[in-house]
C-alpha positions in Angstrom: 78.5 131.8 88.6 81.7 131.1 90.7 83.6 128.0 90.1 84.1 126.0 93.6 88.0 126.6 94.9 90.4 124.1 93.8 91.4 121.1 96.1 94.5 122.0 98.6 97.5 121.1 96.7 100.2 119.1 98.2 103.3 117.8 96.6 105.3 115.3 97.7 109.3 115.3 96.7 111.8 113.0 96.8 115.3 113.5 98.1 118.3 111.9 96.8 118.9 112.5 93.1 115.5 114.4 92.4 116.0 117.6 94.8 119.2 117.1 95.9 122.4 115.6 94.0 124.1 113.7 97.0 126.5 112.1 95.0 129.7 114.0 95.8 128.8 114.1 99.1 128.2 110.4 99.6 130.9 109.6 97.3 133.3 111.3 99.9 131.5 109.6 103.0 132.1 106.0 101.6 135.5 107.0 101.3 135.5 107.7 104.6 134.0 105.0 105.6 136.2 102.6 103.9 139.5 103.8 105.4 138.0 103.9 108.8 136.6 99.7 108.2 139.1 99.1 106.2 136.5 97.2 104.1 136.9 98.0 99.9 133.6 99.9 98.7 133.3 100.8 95.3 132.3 104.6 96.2 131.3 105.1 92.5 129.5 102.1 92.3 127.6 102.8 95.4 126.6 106.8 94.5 125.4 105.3 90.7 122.4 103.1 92.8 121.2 105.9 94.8 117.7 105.7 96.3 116.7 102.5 98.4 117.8 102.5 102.3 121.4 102.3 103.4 121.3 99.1 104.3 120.8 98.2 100.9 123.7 99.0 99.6 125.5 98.0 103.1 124.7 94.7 102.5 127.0 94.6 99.3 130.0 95.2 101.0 129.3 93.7 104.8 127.8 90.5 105.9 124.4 90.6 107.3 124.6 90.0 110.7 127.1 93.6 110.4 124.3 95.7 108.8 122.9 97.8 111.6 126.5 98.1 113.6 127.7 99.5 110.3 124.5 101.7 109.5 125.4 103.4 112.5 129.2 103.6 112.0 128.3 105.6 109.1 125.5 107.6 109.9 128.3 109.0 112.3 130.6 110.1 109.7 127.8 111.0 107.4 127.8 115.1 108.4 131.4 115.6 108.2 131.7 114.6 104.3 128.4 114.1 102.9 126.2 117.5 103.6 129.2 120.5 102.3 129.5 118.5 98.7 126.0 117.9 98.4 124.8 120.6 95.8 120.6 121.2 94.7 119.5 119.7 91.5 118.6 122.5 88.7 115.2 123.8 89.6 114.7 122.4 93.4 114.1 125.9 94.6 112.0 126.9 91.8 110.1 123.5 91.9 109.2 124.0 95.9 108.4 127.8 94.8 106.1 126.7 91.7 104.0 124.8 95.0 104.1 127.6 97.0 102.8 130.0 94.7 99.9 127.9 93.6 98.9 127.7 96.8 100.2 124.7 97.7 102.3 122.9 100.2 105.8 120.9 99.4 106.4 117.6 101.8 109.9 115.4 101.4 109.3 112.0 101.7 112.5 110.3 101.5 114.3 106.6 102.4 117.3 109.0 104.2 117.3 109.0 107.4 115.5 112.2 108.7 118.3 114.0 110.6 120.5 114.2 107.3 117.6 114.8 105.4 117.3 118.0 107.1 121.1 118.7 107.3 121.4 119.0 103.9 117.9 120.9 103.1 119.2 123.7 105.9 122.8 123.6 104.1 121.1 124.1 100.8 118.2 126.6 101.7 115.6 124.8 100.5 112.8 124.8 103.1 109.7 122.5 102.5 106.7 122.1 104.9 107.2 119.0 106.0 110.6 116.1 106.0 109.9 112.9 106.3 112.5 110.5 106.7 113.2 106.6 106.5 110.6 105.5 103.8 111.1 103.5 100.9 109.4 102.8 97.8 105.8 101.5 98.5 106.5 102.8 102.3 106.3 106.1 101.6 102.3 105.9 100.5 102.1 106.0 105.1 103.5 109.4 105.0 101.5 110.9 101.3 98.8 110.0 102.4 99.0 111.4 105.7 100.2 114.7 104.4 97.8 114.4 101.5 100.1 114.3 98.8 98.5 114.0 95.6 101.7 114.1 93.9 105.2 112.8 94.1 108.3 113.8 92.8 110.9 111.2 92.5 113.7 109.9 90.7 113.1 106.5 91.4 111.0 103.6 90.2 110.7 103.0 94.4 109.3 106.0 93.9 106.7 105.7 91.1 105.3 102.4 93.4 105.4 104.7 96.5 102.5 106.9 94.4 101.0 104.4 93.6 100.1 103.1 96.5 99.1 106.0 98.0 96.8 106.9 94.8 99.1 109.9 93.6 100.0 111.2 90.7 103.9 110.2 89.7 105.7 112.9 88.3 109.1 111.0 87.5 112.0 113.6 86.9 115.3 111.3 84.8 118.0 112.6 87.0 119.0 109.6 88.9 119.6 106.0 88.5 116.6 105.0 86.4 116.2 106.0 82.7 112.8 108.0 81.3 111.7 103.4 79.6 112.6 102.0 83.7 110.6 104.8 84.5 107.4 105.0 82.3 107.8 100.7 82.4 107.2 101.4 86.1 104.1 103.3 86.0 105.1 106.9 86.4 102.0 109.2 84.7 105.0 111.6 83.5 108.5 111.3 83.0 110.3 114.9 82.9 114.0 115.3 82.4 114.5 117.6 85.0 112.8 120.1 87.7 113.5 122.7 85.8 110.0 121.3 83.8 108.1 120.9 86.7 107.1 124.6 87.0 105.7 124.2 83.6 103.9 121.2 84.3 102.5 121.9 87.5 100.7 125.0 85.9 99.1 122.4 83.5 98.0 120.2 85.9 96.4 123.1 88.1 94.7 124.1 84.8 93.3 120.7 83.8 92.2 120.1 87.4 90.1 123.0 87.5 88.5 122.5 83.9 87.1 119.2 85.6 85.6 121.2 88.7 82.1 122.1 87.8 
């Protein structure tokens, strides 16, 4: 008898901190961004609580009523310094290969701004299917599931709710701000240290999905 095909895999990834390690990069555009306002921002500070939108962590530094003038202040300085330093997180490629060669197709869904989401994925050669740009936490469920997604990939607990809401399963990697406890307290189904597991884990997955198909 021949088993019925498997359901259409599509994988949903973060950005900041889970494919990409932005840090320098930002780092540097703060810097920027500081001289040019002459406003004190605690670069460091700022790179260590990557993840929710820029006017997040805007709003530490400028009064409210400043927030979008200075969004785009920065967004304007943001190619210049952010995208060279910018550097892929270990096993990024090999993660959005992993999806690929199961058949599979690899979405970002990302609180960045899509423009410089895509600035640094071209700079860095790593080519998903789909960018989406300027969700956040529970907002990203629009675009999964839209796309589909019956995973995500994030670093985040933002983005652990963000599957949740859109009834995937959350595959949180410990490479940004939010420790494996922050993360399994959140709700995440795994916690992995790293892409370089998610090859490993995605083949499991696949595996136990298809022992459920009759």
């Amino acid at each position: 008898m021949t088993s019925a095909p498997m359901t259409a895999l599509t994988v949903g990834f973060d950005l900041d901190m889970t494919l990409i390690d932005s840090r320098p990069g930002i780092k540097a555009a703060y810097q920027a961004f500081s001289a040019e306002t002459g406003v004190t921002i605690d670069a460091d500070l700022a790179v260590s609580r990557l993840g929710p939108p820029l006017q997040h962590e805007l709003a530490h530094w400028f009064p409210a009523e400043e927030i979008d003038e200075r969004v785009v202040q920065y967004r304007a300085l943001y190619p210049t310094y952010a995208i060279t330093p910018t550097l892929a997180m270990p096993g990024a490629r090999d993660a959005i290969q992993a999806v690929r060669e199961a058949g599979g197709r690899a979405i970002v869904v990302t609180a960045k701004n899509e423009p410089h989401a895509r600035l640094h994925l071209t700079h860095l050669g790593i080519d998903p299917d789909a960018v989406i740009g300027g969700l956040w936490a529970e907002g990203k469920a629009e675009a999964l599931r839209e796309h589909g997604a019956g995973v995500y990939v994030g670093d985040h607990t933002g983005d652990v709710r963000g599957a949740a809401h859109a009834g995937a399963v959350s595959v949180a990697v410990a490479t940004g701000p939010c420790d494996e406890a922050e993360l399994r307290a959140a709700g995440a189904d795994v916690v992995l240290p790293d892409l370089t597991e998610f090859r490993g884990w995605l083949a499991g997955y696949r595996a136990r999905e298809a022992s459920y198909r009759p």
